[in-house]
N, C-alpha and C positions, 0 to 999 in steps of 0.2 A: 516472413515478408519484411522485407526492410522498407524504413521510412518515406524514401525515396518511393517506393514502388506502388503505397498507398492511394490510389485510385479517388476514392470519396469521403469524405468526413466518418461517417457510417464506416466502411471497411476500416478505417485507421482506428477507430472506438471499437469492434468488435476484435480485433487483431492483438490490441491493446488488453482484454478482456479475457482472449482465448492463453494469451504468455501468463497473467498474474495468477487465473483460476485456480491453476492445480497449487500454486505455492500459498495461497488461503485455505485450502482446505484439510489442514492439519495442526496440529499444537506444536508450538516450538516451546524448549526448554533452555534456554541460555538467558546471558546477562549482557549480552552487547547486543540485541535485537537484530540479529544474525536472518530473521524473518524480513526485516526491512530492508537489510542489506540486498537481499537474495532480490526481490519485488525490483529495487532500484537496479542491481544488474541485469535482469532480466529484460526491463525495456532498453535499458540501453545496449543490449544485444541485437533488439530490434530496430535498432538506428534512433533511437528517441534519443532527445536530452530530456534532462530530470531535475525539477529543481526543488530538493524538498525542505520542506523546515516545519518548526514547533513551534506554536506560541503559546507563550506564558508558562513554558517547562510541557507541555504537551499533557498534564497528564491529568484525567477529569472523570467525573463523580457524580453520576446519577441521585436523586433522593432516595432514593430504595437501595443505596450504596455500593451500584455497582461500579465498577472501574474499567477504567481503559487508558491509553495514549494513543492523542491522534496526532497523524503527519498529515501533513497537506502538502500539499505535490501538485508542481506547474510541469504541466507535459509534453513539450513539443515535436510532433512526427510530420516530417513532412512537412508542409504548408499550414496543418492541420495543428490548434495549442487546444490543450484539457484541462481542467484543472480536476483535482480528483483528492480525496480525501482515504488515507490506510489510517484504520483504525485498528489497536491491538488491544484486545478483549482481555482483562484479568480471568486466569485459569486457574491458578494455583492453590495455596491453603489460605487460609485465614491469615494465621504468622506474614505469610509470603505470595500475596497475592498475584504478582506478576513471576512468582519462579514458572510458570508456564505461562504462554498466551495464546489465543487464534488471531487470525484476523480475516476483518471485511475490507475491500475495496470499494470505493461507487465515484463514477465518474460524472461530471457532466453533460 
């Protein structure tokens, strides 16, 4: 469903949800976050525009030392703007934490 054709706030957030799903739920293995890339093309296959960025270098640290980098992402479809937060989960070894990563999506 493209942008345009997005009916209700609700369809355009579930629509949104149903494109990112499948490319969160697996581990990617690269060094240019080829996971975020994909997520970023993916809506805007869907007619979205996408505006994402990092701040402070993106990349953050639980006290129990877990890791991650999050993006944050302005979403426009439609009529309809999200903002939504991709966060990419350290997977990898200890040495190299980010040589794998998952990720979550959550909009709001």
């Amino acid at each position: 469903m493209k942008a345009s054709l997005y009916q209700t706030k609700r369809s355009a957030k579930n629509q949104i949800y149903r494109t990112v799903s499948p490319l969160t739920s697996h581990k990617f293995s690269d060094e240019s976050w080829q996971g975020v890339s994909q997520v970023i093309a993916a809506l805007k296959s869907e007619g979205c525009e996408v505006d994402t960025r990092v701040e402070n270098g993106g990349y953050r640290r639980n006290s129990d030392g877990v890791q991650w980098k999050e993006y944050l992402m302005d979403i426009q479809c439609g009529s309809y703007t999200f903002t939504a937060i991709l966060n990419c989960h350290a997977a990898g070894s200890v040495e190299d934490p980010f040589d794998r990563y998952d990720m979550t999506f959550i909009m709001n």
